[in-house]
N, C-alpha and C positions, 0 to 999 in steps of 0.2 A: 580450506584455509580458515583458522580461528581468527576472527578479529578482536583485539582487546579494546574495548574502551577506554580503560582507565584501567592504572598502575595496581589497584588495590582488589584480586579475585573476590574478598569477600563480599564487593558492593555491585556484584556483578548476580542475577540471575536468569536462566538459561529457559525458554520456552519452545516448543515444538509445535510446527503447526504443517498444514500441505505446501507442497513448493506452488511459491509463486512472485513475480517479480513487480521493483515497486521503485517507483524515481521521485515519487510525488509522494510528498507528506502534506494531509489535509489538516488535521490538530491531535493533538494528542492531550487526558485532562484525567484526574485522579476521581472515580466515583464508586462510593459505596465498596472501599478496600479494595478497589480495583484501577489498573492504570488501561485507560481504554485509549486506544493509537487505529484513527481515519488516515487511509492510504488511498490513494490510486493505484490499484493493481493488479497485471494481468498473470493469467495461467503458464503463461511461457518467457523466455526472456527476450528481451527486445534489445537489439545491438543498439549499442551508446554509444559507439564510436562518432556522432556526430555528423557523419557522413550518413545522414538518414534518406538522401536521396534517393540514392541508389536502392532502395526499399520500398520506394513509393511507388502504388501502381501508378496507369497516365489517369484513370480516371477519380483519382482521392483530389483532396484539397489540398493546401498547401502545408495543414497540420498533417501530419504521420502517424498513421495508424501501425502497429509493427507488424510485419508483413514477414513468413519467414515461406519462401515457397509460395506459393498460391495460397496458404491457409494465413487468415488476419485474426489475431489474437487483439482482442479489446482489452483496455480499463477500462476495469471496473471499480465506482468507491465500495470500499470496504472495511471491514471493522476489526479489529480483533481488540480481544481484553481481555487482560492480564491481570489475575491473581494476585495482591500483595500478602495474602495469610497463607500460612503454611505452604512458606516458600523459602528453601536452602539461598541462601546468596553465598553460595561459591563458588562461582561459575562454574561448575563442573555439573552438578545436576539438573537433570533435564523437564521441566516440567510440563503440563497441557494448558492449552487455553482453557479459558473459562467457556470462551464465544469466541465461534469466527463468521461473521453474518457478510451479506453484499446488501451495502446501504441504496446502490441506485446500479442500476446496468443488469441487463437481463443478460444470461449465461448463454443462448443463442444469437442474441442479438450482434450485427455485423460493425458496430458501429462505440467509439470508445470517448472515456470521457480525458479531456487533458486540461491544463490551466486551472487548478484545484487555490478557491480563496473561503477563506471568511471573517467576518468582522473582524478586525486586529483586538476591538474590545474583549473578544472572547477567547483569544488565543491561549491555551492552557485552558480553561475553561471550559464545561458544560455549553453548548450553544443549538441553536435549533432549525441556523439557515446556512448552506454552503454555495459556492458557485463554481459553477466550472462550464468548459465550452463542451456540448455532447456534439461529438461530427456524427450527424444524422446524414445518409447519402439520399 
């Protein structure tokens, strides 16, 4: 399913990156002709239905880690940034990232970050401190 954002294709441009799934936005901020966007996000998808209960093993905390089967897929913060030069805005073609880095969470690590904050001062902005809660077990 395409989703539009806005009525007008030409202000739309289209990036390519690995699947991965993302509920938290940490900032997102324009540097160096580039538009860089901080996520919380894991390798797999995590059921939103709100009913996260039922997901939870007995021995997690009360935050939810996504759990699909036995295997626990973390957030993790992450980066990507996006190109604003030579770049088609017609939503139709497809471009690459520039970067796609993991800013904090190790790829083995059993344990995910949730509750993603930072200074409201710097929202849109360049900034240099984030918070969030790690459920370390």
């Amino acid at each position: 399913r395409t989703l539009q954002p806005c009525n007008n294709k030409a202000e739309v441009a289209v990036f390519r990156t690995d699947a991965l799934f993302s509920y938290h936005t940490l900032n997102a901020f324009e540097r160096d002709d580039c538009v860089v966007f901080d996520i919380l996000a894991s390798d797999r998808y995590i059921p939103l239905d709100l009913g996260l209960e039922r997901h939870r093993r007995p021995n997690m905390g009360k935050l939810a880690i996504a759990c699909v089967g036995d295997q626990v897929h973390p957030t993790r913060a992450v980066r990507l940034v996006m190109p604003l030069h030579n770049v088609t805005w017609d939503g139709q073609t497809v471009h690459e990232l520039a970067c796609r880095e993991v800013l904090y969470g190790a790829a083995g690590k059993p344990d995910g970050l949730e509750m993603p904050a930072t200074n409201a001062l710097f929202l849109g902005r360049p900034y240099r401190y984030a918070y969030a809660v790690d459920m370390c077990r």
